[in-house]
PDB file of N, CA, C and O in Angstrom:
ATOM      1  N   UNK A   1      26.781  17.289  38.359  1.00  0.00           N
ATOM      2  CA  UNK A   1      26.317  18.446  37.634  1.00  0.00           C
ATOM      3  C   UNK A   1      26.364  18.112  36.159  1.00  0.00           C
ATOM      4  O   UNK A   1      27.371  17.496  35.810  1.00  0.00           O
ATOM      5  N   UNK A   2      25.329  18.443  35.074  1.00  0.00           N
ATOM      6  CA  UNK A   2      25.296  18.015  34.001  1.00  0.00           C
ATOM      7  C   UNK A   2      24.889  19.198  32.987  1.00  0.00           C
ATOM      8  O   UNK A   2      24.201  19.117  31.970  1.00  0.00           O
ATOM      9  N   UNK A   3      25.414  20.142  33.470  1.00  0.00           N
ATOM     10  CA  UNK A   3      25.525  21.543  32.801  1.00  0.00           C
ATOM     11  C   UNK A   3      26.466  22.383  33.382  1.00  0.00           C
ATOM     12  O   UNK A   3      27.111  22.232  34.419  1.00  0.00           O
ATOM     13  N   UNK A   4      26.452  23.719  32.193  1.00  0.00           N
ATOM     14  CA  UNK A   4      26.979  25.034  32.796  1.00  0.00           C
ATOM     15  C   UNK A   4      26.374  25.921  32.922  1.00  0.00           C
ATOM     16  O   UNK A   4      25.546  26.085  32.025  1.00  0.00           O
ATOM     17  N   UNK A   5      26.403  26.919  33.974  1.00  0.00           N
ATOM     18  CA  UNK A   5      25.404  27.870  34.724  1.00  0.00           C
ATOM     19  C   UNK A   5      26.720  29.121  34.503  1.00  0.00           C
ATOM     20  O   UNK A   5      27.798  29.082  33.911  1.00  0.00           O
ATOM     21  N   UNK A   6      25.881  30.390  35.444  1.00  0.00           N
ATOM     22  CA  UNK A   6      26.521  31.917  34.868  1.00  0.00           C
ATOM     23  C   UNK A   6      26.299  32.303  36.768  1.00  0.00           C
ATOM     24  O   UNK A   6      25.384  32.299  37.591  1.00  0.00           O
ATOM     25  N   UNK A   7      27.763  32.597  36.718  1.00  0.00           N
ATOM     26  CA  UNK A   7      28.111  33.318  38.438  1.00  0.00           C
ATOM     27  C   UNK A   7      28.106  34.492  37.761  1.00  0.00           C
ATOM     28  O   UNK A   7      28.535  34.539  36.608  1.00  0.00           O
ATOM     29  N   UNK A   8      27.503  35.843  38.551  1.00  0.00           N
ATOM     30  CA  UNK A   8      27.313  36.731  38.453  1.00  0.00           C
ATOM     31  C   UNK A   8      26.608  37.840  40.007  1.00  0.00           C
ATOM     32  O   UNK A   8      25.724  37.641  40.840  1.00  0.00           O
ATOM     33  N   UNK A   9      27.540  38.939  39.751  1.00  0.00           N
ATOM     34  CA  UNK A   9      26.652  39.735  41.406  1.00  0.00           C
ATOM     35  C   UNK A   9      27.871  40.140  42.015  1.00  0.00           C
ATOM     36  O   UNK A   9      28.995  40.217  41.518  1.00  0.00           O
ATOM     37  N   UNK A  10      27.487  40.382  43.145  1.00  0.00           N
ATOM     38  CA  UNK A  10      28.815  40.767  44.068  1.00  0.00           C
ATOM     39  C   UNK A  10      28.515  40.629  45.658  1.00  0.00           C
ATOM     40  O   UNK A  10      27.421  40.611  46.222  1.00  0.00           O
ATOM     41  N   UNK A  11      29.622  40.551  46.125  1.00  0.00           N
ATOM     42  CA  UNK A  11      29.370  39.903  48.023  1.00  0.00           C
ATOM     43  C   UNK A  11      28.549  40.811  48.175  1.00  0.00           C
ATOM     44  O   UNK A  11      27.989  40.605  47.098  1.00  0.00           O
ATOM     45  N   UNK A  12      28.091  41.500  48.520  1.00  0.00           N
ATOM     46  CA  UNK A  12      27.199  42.028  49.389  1.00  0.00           C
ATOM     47  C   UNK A  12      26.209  41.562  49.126  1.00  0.00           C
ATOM     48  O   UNK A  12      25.649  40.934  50.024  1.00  0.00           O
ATOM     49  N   UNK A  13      25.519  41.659  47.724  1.00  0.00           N
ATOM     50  CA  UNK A  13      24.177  41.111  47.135  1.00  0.00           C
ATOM     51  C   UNK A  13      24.175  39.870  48.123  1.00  0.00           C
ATOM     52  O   UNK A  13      23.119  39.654  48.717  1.00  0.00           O
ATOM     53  N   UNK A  14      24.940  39.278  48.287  1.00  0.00           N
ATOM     54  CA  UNK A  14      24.929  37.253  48.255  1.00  0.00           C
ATOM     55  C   UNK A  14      24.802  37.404  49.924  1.00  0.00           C
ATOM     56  O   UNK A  14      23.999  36.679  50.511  1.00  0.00           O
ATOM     57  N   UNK A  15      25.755  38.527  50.791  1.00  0.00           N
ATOM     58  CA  UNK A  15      25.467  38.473  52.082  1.00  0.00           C
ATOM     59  C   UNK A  15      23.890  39.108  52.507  1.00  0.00           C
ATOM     60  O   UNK A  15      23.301  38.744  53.524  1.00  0.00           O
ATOM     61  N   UNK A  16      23.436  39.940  51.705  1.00  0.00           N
ATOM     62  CA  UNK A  16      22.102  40.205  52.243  1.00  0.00           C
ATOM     63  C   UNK A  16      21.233  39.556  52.076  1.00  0.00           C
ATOM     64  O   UNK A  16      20.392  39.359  52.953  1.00  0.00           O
ATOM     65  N   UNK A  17      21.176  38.974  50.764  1.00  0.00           N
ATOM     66  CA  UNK A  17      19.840  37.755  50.044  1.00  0.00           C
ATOM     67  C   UNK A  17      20.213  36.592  51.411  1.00  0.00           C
ATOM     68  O   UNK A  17      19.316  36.267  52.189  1.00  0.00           O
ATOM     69  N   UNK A  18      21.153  36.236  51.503  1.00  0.00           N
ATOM     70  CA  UNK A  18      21.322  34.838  52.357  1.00  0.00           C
ATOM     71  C   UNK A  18      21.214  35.412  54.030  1.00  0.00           C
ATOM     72  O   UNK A  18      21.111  34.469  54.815  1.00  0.00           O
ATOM     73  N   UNK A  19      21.220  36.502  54.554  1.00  0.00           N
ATOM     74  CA  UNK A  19      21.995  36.882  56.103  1.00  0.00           C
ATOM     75  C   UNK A  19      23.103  36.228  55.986  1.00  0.00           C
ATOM     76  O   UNK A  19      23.217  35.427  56.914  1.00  0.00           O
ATOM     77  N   UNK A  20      24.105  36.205  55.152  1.00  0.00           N
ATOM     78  CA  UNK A  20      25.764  36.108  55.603  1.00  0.00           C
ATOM     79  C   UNK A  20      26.172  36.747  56.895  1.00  0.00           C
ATOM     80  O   UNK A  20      26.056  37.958  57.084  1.00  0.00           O
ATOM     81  N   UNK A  21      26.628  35.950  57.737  1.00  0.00           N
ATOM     82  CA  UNK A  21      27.679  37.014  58.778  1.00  0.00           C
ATOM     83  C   UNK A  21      29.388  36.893  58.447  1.00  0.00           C
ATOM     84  O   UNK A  21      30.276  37.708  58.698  1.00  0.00           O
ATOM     85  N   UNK A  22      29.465  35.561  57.793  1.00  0.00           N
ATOM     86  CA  UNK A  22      31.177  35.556  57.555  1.00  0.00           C
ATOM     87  C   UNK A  22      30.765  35.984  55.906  1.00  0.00           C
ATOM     88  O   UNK A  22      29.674  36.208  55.381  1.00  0.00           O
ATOM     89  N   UNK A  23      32.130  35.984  55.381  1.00  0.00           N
ATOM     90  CA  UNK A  23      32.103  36.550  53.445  1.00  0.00           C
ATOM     91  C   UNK A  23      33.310  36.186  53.466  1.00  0.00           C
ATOM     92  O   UNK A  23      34.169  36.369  54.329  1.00  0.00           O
ATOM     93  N   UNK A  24      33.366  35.523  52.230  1.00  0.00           N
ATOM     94  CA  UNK A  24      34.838  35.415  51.248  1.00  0.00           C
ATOM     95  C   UNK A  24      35.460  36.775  51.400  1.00  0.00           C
ATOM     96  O   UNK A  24      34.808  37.753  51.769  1.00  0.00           O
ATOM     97  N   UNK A  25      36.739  36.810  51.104  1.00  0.00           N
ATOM     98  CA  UNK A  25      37.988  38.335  50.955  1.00  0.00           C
ATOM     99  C   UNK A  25      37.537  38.771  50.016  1.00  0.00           C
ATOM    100  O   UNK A  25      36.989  39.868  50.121  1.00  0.00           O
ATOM    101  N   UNK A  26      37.574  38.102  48.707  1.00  0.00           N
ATOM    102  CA  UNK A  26      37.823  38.758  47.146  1.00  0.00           C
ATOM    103  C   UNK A  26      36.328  38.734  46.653  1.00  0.00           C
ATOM    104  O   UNK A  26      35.359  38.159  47.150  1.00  0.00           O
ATOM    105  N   UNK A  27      36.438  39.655  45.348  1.00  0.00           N
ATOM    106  CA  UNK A  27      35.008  39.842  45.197  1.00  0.00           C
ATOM    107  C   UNK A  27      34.644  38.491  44.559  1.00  0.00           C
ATOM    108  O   UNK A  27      35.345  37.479  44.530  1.00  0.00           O
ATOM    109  N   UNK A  28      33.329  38.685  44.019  1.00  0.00           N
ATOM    110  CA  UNK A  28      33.160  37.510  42.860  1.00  0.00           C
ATOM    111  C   UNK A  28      34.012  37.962  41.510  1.00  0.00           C
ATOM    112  O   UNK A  28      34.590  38.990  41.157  1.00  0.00           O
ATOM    113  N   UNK A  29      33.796  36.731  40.980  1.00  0.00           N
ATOM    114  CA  UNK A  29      34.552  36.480  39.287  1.00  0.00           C
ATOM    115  C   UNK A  29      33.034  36.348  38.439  1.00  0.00           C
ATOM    116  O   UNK A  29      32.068  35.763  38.929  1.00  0.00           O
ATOM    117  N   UNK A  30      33.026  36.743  37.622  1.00  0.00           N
ATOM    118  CA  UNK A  30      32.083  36.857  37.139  1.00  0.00           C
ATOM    119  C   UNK A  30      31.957  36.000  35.688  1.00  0.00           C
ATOM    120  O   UNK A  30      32.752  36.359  34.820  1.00  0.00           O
ATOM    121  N   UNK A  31      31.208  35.111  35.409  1.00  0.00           N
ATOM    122  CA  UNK A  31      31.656  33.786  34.246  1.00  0.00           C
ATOM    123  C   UNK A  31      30.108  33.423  34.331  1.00  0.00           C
ATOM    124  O   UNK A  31      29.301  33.189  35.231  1.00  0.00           O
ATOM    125  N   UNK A  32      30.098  33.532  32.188  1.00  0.00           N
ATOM    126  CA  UNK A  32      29.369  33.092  32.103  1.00  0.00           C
ATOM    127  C   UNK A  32      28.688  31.643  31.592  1.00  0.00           C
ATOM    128  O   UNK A  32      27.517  31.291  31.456  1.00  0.00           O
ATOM    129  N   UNK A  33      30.103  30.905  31.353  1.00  0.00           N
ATOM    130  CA  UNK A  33      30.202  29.390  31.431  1.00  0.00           C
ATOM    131  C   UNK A  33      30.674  28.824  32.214  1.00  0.00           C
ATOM    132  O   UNK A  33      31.439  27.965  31.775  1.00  0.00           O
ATOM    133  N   UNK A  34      30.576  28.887  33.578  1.00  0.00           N
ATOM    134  CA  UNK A  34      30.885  28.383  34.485  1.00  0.00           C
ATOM    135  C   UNK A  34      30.959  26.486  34.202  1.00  0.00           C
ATOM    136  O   UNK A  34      29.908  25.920  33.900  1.00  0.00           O
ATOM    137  N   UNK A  35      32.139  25.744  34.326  1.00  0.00           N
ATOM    138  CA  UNK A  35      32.073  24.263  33.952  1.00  0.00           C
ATOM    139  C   UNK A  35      31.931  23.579  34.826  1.00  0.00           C
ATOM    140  O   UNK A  35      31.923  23.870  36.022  1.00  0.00           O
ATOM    141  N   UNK A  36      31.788  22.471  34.276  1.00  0.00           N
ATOM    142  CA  UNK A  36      31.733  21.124  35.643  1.00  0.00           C
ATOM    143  C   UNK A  36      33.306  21.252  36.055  1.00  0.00           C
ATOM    144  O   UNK A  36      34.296  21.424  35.344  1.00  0.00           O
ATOM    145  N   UNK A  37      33.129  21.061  37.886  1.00  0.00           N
ATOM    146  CA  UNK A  37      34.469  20.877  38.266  1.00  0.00           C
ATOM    147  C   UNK A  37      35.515  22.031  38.439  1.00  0.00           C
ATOM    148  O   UNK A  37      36.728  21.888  38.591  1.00  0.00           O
ATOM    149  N   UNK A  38      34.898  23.054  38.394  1.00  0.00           N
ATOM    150  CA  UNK A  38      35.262  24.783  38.131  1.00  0.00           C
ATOM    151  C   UNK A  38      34.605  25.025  39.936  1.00  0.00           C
ATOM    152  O   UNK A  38      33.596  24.806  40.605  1.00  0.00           O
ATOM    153  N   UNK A  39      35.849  25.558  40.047  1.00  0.00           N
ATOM    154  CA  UNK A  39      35.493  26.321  42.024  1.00  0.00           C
ATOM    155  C   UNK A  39      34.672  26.897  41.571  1.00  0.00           C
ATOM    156  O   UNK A  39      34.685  27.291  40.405  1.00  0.00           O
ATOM    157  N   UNK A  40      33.284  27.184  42.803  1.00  0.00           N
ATOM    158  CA  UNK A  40      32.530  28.200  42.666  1.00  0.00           C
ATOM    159  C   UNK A  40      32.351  28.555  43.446  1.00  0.00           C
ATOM    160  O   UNK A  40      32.609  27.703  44.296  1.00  0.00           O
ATOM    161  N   UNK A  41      31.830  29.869  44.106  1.00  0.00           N
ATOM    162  CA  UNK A  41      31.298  30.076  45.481  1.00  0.00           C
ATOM    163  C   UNK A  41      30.225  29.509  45.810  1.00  0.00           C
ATOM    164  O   UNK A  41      29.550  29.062  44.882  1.00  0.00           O
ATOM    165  N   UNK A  42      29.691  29.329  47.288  1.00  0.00           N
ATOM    166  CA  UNK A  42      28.622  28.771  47.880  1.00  0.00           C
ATOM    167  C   UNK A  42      28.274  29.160  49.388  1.00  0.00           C
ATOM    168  O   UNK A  42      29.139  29.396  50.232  1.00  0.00           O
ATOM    169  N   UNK A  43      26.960  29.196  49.612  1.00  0.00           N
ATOM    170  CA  UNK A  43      26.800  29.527  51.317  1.00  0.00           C
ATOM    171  C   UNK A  43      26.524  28.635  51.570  1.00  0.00           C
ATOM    172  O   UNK A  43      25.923  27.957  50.737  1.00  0.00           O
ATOM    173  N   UNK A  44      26.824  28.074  52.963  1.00  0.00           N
ATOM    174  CA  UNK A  44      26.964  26.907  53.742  1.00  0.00           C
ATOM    175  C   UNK A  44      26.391  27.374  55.048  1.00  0.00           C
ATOM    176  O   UNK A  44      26.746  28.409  55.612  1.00  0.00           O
ATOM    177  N   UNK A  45      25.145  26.234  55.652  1.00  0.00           N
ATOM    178  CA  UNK A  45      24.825  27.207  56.845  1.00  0.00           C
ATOM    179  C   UNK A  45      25.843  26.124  58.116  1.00  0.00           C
ATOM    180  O   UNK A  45      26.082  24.980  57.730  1.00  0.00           O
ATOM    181  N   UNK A  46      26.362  26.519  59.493  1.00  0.00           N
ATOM    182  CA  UNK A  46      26.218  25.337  60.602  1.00  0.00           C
ATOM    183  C   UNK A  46      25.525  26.291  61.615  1.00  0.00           C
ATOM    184  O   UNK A  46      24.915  27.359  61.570  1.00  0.00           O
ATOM    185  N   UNK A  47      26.019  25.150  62.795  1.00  0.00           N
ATOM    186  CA  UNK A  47      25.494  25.198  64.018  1.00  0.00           C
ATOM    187  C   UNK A  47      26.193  25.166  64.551  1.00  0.00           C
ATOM    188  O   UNK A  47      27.054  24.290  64.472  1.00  0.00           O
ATOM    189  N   UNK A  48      26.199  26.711  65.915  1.00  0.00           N
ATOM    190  CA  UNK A  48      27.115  27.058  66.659  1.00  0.00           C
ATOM    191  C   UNK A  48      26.743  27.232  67.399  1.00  0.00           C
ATOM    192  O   UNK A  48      25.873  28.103  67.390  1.00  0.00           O
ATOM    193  N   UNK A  49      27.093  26.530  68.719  1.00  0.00           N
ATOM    194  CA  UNK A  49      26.449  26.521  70.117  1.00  0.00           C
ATOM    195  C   UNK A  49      24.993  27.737  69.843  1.00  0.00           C
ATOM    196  O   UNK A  49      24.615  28.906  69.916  1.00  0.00           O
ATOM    197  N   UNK A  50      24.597  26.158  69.447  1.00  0.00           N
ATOM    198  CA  UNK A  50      22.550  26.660  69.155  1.00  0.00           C
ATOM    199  C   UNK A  50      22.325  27.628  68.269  1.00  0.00           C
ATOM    200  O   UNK A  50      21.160  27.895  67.976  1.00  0.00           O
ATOM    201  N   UNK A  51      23.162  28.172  67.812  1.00  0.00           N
ATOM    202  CA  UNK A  51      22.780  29.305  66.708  1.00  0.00           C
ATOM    203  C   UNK A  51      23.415  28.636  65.423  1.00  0.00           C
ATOM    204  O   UNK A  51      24.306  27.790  65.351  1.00  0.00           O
ATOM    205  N   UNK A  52      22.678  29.278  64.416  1.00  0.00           N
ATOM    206  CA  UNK A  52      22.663  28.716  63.024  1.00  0.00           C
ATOM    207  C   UNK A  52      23.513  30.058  62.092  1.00  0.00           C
ATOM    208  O   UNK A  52      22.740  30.950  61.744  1.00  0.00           O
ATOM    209  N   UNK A  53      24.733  30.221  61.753  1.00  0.00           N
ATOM    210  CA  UNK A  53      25.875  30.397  61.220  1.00  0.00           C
ATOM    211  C   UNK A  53      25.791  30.288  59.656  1.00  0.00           C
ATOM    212  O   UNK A  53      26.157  29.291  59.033  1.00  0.00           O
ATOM    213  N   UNK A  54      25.115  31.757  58.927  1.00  0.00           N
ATOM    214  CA  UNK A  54      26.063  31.374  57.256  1.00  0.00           C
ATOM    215  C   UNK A  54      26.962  32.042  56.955  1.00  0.00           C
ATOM    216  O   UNK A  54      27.050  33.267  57.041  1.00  0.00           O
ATOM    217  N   UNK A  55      28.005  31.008  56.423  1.00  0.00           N
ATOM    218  CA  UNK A  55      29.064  31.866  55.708  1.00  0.00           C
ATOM    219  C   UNK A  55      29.526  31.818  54.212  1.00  0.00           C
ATOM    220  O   UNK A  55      28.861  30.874  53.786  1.00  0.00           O
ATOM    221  N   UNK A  56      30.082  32.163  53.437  1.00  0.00           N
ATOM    222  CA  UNK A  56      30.195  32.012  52.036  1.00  0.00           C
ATOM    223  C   UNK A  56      31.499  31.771  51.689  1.00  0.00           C
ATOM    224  O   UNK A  56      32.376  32.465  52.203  1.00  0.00           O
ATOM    225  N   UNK A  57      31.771  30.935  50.930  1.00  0.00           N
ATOM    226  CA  UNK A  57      33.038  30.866  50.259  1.00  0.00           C
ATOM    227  C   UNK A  57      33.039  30.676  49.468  1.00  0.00           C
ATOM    228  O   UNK A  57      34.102  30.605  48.852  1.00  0.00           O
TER     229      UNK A  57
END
């Protein structure tokens, strides 16, 4: 990564735009210099006996 970007929104937004079925506990943090090497959230899709699974963390 060779910049900083701006987390902003809240779980629900992120579970409906994506179809989330799992969600992080806590809400988002909201930052608008997010740095290199700084946790961020992300949706991740797998595969679960044949079905395709997103969840966010």
């Amino acid at each position: 990564m060779c910049g900083r970007f701006v987390t902003a929104g809240n779980k629900v937004a992120i579970r409906d735009a994506f179809s989330v079925e799992e969600t992080f506990e806590d809400e988002l943090k909201r930052s608008w210099n997010v740095a290199p090497m700084q946790g961020i959230p992300f949706v991740s899709e797998q595969l679960r006996e044949g079905e395709l699974v997103r969840r966010s963390r």
